[in-house]
Every structure is written in C-alpha cells, then in structure tokens.
C-alpha positions as CSV (number, residue, x, y, z in Angstrom):
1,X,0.0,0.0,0.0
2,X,0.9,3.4,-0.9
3,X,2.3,5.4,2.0
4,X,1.2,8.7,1.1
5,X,-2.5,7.2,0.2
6,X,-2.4,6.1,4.1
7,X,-1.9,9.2,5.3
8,X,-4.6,11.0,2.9
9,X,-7.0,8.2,3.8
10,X,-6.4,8.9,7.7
11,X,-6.7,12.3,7.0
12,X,-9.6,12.0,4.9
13,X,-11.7,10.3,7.5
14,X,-10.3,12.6,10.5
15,X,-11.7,15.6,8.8
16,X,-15.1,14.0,7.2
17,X,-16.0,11.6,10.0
18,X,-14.2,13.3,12.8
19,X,-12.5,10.0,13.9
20,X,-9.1,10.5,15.9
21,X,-6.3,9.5,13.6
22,X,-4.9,7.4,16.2
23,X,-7.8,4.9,15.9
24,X,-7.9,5.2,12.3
25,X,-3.7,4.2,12.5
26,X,-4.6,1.7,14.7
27,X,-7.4,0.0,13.0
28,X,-5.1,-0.1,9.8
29,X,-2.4,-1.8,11.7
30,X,-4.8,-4.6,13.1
31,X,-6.0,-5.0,9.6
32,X,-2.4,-5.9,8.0
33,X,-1.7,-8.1,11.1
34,X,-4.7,-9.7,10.4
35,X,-4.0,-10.4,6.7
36,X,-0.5,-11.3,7.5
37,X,-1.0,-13.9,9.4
38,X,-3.7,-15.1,6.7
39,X,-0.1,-15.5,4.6
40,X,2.2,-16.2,7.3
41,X,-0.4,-18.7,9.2
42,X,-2.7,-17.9,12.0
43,X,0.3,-19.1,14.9
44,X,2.9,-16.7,13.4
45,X,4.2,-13.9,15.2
46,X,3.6,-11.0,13.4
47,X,3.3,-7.8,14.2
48,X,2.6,-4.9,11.2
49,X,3.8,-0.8,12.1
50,X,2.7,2.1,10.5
51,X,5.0,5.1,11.0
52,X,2.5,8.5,11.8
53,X,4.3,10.7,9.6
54,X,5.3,9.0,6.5
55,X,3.0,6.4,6.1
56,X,5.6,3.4,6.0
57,X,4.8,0.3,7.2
58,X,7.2,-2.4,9.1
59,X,6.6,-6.0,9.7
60,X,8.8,-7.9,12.2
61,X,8.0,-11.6,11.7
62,X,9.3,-13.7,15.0
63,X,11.6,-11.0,16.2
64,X,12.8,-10.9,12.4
65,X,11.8,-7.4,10.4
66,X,10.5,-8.5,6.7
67,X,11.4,-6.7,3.4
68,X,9.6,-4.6,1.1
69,X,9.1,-7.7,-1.1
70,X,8.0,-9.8,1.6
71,X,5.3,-7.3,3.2
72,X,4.1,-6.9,-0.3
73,X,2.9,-10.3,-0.3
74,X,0.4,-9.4,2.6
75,X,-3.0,-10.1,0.7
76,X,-4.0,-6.4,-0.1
77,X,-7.6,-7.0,-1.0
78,X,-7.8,-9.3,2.7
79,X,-6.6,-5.9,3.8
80,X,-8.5,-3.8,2.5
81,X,-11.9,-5.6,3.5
82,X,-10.8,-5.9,7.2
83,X,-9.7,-2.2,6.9
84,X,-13.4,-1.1,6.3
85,X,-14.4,-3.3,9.3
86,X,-11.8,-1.3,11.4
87,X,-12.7,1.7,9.9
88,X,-16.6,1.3,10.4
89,X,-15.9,0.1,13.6
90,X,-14.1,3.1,14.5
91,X,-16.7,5.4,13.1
92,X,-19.2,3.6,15.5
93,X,-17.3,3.9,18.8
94,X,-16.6,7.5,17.9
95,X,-19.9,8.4,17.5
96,X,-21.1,6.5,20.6
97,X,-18.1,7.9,22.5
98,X,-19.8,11.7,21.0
99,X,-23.7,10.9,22.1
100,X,-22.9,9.4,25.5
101,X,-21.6,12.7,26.5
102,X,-24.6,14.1,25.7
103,X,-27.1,11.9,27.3
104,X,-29.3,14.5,29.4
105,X,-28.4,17.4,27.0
106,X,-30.6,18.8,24.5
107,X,-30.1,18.3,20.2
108,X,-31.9,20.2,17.6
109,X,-32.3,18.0,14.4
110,X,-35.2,17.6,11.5
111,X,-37.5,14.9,11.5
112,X,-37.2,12.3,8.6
113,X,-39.9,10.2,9.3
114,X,-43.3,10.7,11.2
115,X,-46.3,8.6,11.1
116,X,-47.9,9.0,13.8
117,X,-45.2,6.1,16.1
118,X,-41.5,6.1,16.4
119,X,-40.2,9.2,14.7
120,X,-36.7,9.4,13.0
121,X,-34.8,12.8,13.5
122,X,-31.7,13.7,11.7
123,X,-29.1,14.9,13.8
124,X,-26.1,15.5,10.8
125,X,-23.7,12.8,11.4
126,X,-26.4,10.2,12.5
127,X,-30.1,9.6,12.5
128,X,-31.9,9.2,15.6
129,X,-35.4,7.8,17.1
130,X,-37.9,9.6,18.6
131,X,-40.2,6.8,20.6
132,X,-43.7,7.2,20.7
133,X,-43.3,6.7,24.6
134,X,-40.6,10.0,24.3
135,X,-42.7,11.7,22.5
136,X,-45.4,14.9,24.0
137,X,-49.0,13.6,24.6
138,X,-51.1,15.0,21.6
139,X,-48.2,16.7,19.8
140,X,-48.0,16.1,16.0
141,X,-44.5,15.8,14.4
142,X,-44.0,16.3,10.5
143,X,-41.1,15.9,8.2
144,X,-39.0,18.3,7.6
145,X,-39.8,19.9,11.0
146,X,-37.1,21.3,13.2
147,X,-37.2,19.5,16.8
148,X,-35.5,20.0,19.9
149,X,-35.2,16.8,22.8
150,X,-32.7,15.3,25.1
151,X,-30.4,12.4,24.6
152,X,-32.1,9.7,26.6
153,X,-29.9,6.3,25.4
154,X,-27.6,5.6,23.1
155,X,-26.6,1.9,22.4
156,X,-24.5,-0.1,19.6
157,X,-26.4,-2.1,17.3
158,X,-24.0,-4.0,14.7
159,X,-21.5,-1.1,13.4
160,X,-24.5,1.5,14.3
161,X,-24.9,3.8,16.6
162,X,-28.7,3.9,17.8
163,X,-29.3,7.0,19.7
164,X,-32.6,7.4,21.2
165,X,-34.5,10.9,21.9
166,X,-37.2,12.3,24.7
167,X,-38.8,15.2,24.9
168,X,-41.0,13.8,28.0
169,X,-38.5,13.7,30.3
170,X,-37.8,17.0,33.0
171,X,-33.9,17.4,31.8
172,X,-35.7,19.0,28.7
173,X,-37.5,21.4,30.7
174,X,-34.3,22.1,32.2
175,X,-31.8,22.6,29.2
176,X,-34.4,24.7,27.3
177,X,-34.8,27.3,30.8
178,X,-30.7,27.5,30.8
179,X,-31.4,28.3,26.7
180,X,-34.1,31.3,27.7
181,X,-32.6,32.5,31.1
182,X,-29.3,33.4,30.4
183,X,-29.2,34.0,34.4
184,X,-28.9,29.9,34.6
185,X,-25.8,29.8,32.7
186,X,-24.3,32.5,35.0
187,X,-25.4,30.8,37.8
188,X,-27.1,33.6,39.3
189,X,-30.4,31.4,39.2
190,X,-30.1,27.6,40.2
191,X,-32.9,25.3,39.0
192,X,-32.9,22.9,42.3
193,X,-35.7,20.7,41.4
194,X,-38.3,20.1,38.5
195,X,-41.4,17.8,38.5
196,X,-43.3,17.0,34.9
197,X,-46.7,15.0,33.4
198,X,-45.8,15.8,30.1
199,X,-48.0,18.0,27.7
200,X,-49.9,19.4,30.6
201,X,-47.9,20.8,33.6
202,X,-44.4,21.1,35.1
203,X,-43.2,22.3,38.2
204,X,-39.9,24.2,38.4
205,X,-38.5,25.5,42.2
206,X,-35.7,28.2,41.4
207,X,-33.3,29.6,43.6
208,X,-31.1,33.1,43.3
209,X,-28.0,32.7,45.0
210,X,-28.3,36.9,44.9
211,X,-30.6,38.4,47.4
212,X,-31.2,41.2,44.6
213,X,-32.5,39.3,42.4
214,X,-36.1,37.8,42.2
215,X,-35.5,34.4,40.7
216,X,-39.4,34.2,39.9
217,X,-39.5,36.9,37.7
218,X,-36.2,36.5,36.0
219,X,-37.4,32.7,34.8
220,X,-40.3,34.3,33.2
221,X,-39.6,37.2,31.8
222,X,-41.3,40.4,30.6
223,X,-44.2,39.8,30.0
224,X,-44.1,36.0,30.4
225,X,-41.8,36.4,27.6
226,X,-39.3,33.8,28.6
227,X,-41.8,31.6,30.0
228,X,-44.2,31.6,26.9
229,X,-40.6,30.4,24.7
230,X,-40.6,27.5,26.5
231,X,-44.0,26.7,26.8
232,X,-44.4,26.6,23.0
233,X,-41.1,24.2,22.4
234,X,-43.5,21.9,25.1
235,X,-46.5,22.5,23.1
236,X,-48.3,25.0,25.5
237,X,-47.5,22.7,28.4
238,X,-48.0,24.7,31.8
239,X,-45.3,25.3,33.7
240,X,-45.3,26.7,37.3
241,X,-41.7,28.7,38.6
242,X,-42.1,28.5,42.1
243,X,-39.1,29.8,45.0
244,X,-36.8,26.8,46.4
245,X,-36.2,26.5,50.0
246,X,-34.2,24.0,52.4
247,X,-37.0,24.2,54.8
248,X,-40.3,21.7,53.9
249,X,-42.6,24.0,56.0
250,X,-42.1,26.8,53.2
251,X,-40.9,25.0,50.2
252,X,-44.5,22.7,50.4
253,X,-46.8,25.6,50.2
254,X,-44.8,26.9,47.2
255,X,-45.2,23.8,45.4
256,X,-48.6,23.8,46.0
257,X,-49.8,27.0,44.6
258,X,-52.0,28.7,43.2
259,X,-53.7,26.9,46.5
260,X,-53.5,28.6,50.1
261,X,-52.3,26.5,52.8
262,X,-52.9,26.9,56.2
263,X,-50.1,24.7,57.8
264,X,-47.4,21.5,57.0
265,X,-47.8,19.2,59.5
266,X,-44.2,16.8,59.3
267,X,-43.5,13.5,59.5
268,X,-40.1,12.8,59.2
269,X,-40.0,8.8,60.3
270,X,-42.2,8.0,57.0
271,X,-41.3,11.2,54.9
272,X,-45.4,12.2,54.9
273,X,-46.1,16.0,55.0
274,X,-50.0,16.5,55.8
275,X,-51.2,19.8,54.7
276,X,-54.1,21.8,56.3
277,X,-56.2,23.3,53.8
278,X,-59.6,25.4,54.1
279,X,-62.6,23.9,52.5
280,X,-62.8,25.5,49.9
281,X,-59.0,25.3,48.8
282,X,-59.4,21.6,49.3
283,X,-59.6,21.1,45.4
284,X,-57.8,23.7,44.1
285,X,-54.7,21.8,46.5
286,X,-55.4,18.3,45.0
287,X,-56.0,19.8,40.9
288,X,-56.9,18.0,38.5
289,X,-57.2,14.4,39.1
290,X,-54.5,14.7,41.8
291,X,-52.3,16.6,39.8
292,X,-50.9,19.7,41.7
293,X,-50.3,17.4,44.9
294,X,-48.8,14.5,42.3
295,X,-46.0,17.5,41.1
296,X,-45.6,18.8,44.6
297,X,-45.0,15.7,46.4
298,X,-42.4,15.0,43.4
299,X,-40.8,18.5,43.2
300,X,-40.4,18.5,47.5
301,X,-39.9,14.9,47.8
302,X,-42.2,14.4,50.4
303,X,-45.6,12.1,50.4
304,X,-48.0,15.5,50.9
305,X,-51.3,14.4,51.7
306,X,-54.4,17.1,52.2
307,X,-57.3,17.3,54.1
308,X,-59.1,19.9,56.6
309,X,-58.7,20.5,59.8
310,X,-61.8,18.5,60.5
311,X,-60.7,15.6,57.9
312,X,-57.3,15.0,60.0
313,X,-59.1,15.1,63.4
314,X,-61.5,12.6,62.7
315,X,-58.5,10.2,61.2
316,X,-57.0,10.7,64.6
317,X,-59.7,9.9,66.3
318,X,-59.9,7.0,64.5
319,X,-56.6,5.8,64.0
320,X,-56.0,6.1,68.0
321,X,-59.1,4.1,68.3
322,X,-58.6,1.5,66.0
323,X,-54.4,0.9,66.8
324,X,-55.7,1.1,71.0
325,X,-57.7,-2.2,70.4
326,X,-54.6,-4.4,69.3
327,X,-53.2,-6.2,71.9
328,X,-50.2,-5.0,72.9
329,X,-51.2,-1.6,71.8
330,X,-51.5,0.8,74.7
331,X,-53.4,4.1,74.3
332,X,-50.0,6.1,75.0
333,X,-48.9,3.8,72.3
334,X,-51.4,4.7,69.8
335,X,-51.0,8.3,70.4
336,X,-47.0,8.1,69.6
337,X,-47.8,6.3,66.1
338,X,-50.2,9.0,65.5
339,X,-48.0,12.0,66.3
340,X,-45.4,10.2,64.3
341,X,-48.0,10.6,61.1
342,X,-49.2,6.8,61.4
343,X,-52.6,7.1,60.1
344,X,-54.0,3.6,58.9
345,X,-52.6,0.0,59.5
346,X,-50.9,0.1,56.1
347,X,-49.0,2.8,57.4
348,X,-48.6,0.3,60.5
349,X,-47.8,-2.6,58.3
350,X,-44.2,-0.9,57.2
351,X,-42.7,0.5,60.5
352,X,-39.0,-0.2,60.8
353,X,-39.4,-3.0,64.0
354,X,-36.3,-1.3,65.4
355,X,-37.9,2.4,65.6
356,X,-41.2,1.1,66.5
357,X,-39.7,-0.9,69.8
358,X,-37.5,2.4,70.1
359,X,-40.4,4.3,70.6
360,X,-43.0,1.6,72.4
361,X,-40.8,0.1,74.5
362,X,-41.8,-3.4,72.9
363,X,-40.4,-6.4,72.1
364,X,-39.1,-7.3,69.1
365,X,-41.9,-10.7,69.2
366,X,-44.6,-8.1,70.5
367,X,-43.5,-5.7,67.1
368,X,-43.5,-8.6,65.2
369,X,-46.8,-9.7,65.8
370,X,-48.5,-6.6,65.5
371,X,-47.1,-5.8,62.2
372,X,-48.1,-9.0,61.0
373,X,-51.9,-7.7,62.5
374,X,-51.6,-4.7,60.7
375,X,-50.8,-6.1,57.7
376,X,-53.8,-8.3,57.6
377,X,-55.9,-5.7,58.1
378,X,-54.6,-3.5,55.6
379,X,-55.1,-6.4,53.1
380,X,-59.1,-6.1,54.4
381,X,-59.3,-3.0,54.2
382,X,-57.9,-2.7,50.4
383,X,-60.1,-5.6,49.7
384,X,-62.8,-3.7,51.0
385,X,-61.8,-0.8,48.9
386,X,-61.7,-2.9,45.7
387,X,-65.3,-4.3,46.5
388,X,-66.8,-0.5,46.4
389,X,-65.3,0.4,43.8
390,X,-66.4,-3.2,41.8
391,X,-69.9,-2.2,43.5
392,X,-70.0,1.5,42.1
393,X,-69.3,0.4,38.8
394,X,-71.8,-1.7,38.7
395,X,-74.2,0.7,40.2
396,X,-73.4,3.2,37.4
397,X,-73.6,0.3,34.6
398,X,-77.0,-0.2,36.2
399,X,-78.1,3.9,35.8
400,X,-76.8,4.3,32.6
401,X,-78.7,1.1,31.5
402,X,-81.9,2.5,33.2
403,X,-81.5,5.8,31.1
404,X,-81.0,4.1,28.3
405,X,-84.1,2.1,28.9
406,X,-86.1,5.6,30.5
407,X,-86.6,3.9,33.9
408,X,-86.4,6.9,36.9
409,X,-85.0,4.3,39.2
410,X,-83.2,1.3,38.6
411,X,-82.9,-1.4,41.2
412,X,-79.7,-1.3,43.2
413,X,-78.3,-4.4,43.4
414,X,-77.3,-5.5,47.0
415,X,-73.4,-5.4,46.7
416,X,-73.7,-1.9,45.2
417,X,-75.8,-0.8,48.3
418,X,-73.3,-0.8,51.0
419,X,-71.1,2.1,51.2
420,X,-67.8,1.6,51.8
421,X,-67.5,2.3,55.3
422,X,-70.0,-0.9,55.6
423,X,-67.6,-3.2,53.8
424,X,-64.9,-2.1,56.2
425,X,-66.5,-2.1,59.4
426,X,-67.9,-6.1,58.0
427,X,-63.8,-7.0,57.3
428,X,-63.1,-5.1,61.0
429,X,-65.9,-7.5,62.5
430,X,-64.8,-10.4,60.9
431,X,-61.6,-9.9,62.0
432,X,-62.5,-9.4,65.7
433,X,-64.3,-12.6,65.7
434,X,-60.7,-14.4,65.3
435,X,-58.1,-14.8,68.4
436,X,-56.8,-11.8,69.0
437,X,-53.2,-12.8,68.7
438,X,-53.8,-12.3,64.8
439,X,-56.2,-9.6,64.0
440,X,-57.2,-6.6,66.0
441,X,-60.8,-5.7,66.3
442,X,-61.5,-2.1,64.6
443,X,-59.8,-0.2,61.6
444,X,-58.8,3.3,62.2
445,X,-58.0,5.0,59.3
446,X,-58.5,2.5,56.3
447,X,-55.8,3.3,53.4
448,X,-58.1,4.3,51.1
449,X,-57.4,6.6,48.0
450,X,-58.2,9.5,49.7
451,X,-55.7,8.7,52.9
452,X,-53.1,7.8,50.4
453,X,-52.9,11.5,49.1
454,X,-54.7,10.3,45.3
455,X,-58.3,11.9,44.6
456,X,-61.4,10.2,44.6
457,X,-63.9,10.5,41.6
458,X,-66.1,13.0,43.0
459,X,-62.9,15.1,43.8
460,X,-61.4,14.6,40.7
461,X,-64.9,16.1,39.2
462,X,-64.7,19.0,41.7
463,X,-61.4,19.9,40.8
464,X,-62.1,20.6,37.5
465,X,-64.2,23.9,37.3
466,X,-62.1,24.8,40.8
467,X,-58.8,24.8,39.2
468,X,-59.4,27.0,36.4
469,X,-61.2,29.5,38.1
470,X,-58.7,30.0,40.6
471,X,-56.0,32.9,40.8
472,X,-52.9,32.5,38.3
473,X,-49.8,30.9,39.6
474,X,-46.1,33.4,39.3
475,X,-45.8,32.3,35.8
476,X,-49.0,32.9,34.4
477,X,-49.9,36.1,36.3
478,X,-46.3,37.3,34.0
C-alpha cells in the first residue's frame, strides 16, 4: 500500500468523520496483522507498524523485520476488507463515544420520518429515534420539521450507533430554561428541582444565589416572555416557577400554589407531610385528578397528603381508636404512632421494627406480631376498597342502562348498596371474631385513595371547574 495514500485516507476520515487518527492508524495496523497472518499462518508472530508521519509500514516476523518484497505479499484486497471493518468500527465507537456525553443534553435536528409512532430525526452525522413513549401527549411531528429533545440512550447495534430521543422527560424542561434564562448559565439562578406529566404541567422550584434578584420573575420574563418560549417548544404545556427552600414548611406551600395552605404538618419517620387546607381550597390543593399534589409531592420529595382541619381530626380519632384495640397496643402507644404521622394500618404494616420498639418500649416478638396484624388488616381493608369500587361500577352500569331504557329508578343491586364504610366495618368484624393474637378488632384510618394523598372521583370532578377559576400561579400572572 501506498504510504502517502495512508496518510490522505487517515486524514480523509479525521476531517469528514471526525474519527481520531490514532484509531484510524490503529485500525489499519490490526487489519495488516490480520492479513498477514492469513499469509504467514494464523500461529505466526507478526506484528505490522505504520510510522505517523510518513506512512511506511514495518513488519517484524518472530523477532525478524520482513522486506519490502516480503510485506508486499500481505493479501491487499484481505486488507482492504478488514480495513473497512476497522474503519466502520471506529466510526461507530466515535460516534457513541460523542452521544454518550450528551445523554441529558438537549439536540436540535429535522424529523425524517413521522407517522404517527417512532419518529426518525436527523441529527447530521447520525439519524436518531424519537419513541412514541418519548414523544409529548397530543403533539403532532411532521417531516422536515425542526425538533428540539434530550439524549435519553444511546446503544451499539452491529456497526451502528442507535441513539434514542425524549422530549417527555424534566432534563428538557431544564436545558431549554438554561437556553431562555441566560441567568442559569451564569449561575445567578439555580434550578434545584423540576417535576413533569408531560403535555400538561411542570413544576420548576428556582433559587437566586443573589438576594437582589427575584428568581421568579427572571425565569419568566417580561411579559411572560421567557416563560411563553418555552412553553411553545412543550406544546403550551404549563409550567409553574415557584421559589426553592431547604425548609419543607415553606418549600410545600410553594409547590402547592395557586392553592393557600394553612399549615405542614411533618412526619419525618415515613417522609409524609400532611397539609391543612380550608374547605374551599381543598380542590384547588389536590387539581386536577391529583395533579398539583402529584407534582408537589415530586418536586419537595415528600408524600403531601391534604385534608381539613376536621378531615385530620377525625382520622385521629380514629386511628388512635382503632391501633388502641390491638393487643399490645397501649393508648400512649397509639397516640405516639399518630404523632409520628401513622394514620391507617398500612402505614402500620411498614414500621421499621427497630424504631417502632424504640419508641414503644416493645419487644421485638410483640413488634412482630403486631405488624403482621396490621398487615392483615390493611389487606381487608384494600379488599374492602376494591369491593366498592367493583360495587359502584356496577351501580353506574345499572343507571346508565336504566337511562338508556327511560326507567327513573333502577334497582340497586345488593353489593352496590353498601357504602364503603359498611364493607370495612364487616372486614373489621370479621376480623374481631378471630383470636386476638392475629387480627385486632376495629380499623382506624382505612388506606383508602383518599388517605393515600390520590383523589377520589367526586374530587377529581370537583377539581375541575375549581382549578381553572382559581388565581394565576407566578408564571402565568407574567
């Protein structure tokens, strides 16, 4: 082989594929050793040089160097095909070596494909995938249109390099603020935490490591000019800026606005925040199908559940009823768990044993057994759950059969009857009638969805027409 055709060739793919030359050098080297020993035999010790400047290549065959007219017999064309291997090869770990870095950052490319699935986007030097999964709920991609997303994965697939897209994921909320706010980039303005449902709201807490400056109003601009840039790259996806703090007790209320909150009840053992709410802020708090206190528990970190005053009274009432009636349980007991934030025996049923006989005074067979209690319970009581919620169903089957049908009143069928209290207090019953070793006799606070922080149907319904008549949030009021 030429020399000086070496060097354009390594040069050649340094400049068009922006592979180091080293590998490229390398890869040509491995090639000839690998056609030599295809002349020399597959045992032979042979190693084949290529000198960085000039070009030339040395063989040294067992300690011996070979002549001109012996490397020339080195099977060019056997060369030349494990070259391109080498050489595609090379390209491939380049270019993963390239997109690994950037996993988490954000690429602009055109889309090539789009039909309605996966999405193919051009990125220049390789062509990557845009999942449906990745890809904005309700947004409509056409080729030839510029995109922006994050890196999510990039994997080898033969001598390819598959790099995979999202623009679902908070990291692009992230990289297109430090895009708008030059503030971020300067570090003046630190994003601390971000929480997303895709294609319909985002929470962002911001901090400003400058006392001057109000980090709110920086991330959204004049206007809501900043704020409205990004909102169109997400497709007019909400997004709420709302001021960071290290304490729970006033980052929690930020998270949850537009809502009021009236105070953050702590509990650190089980990382539940219970927020006190007025009636009438009760929806507004939850959202949307549970959305506002979904992002807020995510962007704080904390499980935020939230109730009225009157809500968490009566679930103490009942929890310090209900845990009193194990055995073992004193009342003193009951009312540590409850100040702790144990509400219902599925919180019960996942104490650490060594905190709880820290804090009872126990033993560690006492513990023992009365988690095992509280787990069965919490199984009735879910049960219980799942049987109302079969029931209602059922009941609303029933009604919109009987409107169909232009019957006032249909009959209710037994199981639907029973409210879901009823099908607790029968599993509580049940379970008293057993020794008392294994079941205690009452539920306190049965884990429903509602005690669990998620909102119930008629909340969910409520939420609706509260939400979007209440007062703007920092962003949208810009």
């Amino acid at each position: 082989m030429n020399p000086q055709d070496i060097l354009r060739y390594v040069d050649s793919l340094h400049r068009e594929k922006n592979i180091d030359k080293e590998l490229v050098f390398s890869a040509i080297e491995s090639a000839l050793q690998t056609a030599a020993k295809r002349q020399y035999g597959e045992e032979a010790d042979i190693q084949v040089l290529l000198d960085r400047t000039n070009g030339k290549m040395k063989a040294v065959l067992e300690g011996d160097e070979l002549g001109e007219d012996q490397i020339g017999r080195i099977g060019a064309q056997t060369a030349k095909q494990v070259i391109i291997q080498k050489v595609k090869e090379a390209e491939r770990d380049s270019l993963m070596i390239e997109y690994r870095e950037q996993i988490g950052d954000i690429v602009t490319g055109i889309i090539g494909r789009a039909d309605g699935g996966v999405a193919t986007v051009n990125l220049g030097n390789v062509e990557a995938i845009l999942p449906r999964s990745e890809q904005i709920p309700g947004e409509q991609l056409h080729a030839g249109e510029r995109v922006r997303a994050v890196v999510f994965e990039v994997r080898a697939t033969g001598n390819r390099v598959r790099v995979v897209l999202s623009r679902t994921r908070p990291q692009l909320v992230q990289r297109l603020f430090e895009q708008e706010i030059p503030e971020i980039g300067e570090e003046i303005i630190e994003i601390k935490s971000i929480s997303r449902e895709p294609g319909y709201r985002s929470k962002v807490a911001v901090h400003s490591v400058d006392s001057q400056v109000d980090p709110i109003a920086v991330c959204v601009g004049y206007r809501g000019s900043r704020i409205k840039a990004v909102r169109e790259e997400l497709a007019g996806e909400h997004i709420d800026v709302v001021r960071y703090s290290d304490d729970p007790e006033i980052l929690i209320p930020n998270a949850l606005q537009p809502a009021e909150v009236e105070q953050v009840l702590l509990c650190d053992m089980i990382g539940r925040a219970i927020v006190l709410v007025q009636e009438d802020q009760l929806s507004l708090a939850i959202g949307r199908r549970g959305q506002n206190v979904r992002l807020g528990s995510k962007l704080c970190g904390w499980d935020i559940e939230i109730m009225t005053g009157g809500e968490l009274e009566e679930q103490i009432e009942r929890a310090v009823g209900g845990f009193s009636q194990i055995p073992g349980i004193t009342e003193e007991i009951a009312q540590g768990l409850v100040e702790q934030g144990y509400l219902s025996y599925d919180d019960l049923s996942v104490i650490e044993p060594d905190l709880f006989m820290e804090m009872s005074g126990l033993s560690a067979e006492d513990v023992d057994r009365i988690v095992e209690v509280a787990e069965t319970m919490a199984e009735q009581a879910e049960e219980a759950a799942a049987e109302e919620k079969r029931a209602r169903r059922e009941r609303d089957q029933l009604q919109k059969e009987a409107e169909a049908a232009g019957i006032a009143e249909p009959e209710t069928p037994k199981a639907a009857a029973a409210p879901a209290e009823n099908a607790a207090e029968n599993a509580a019953e049940n379970a008293a009638e057993k020794p008392a070793e294994t079941e205690p006799a009452a539920e306190p606070a049965a884990p429903t969805e509602e005690a669990a922080g998620e909102v119930p149907a008629e909340a969910a319904a409520e939420t609706t027409e509260g939400e979007d008549s209440a007062p703007s949030t920092a962003s949208e009021k810009s």
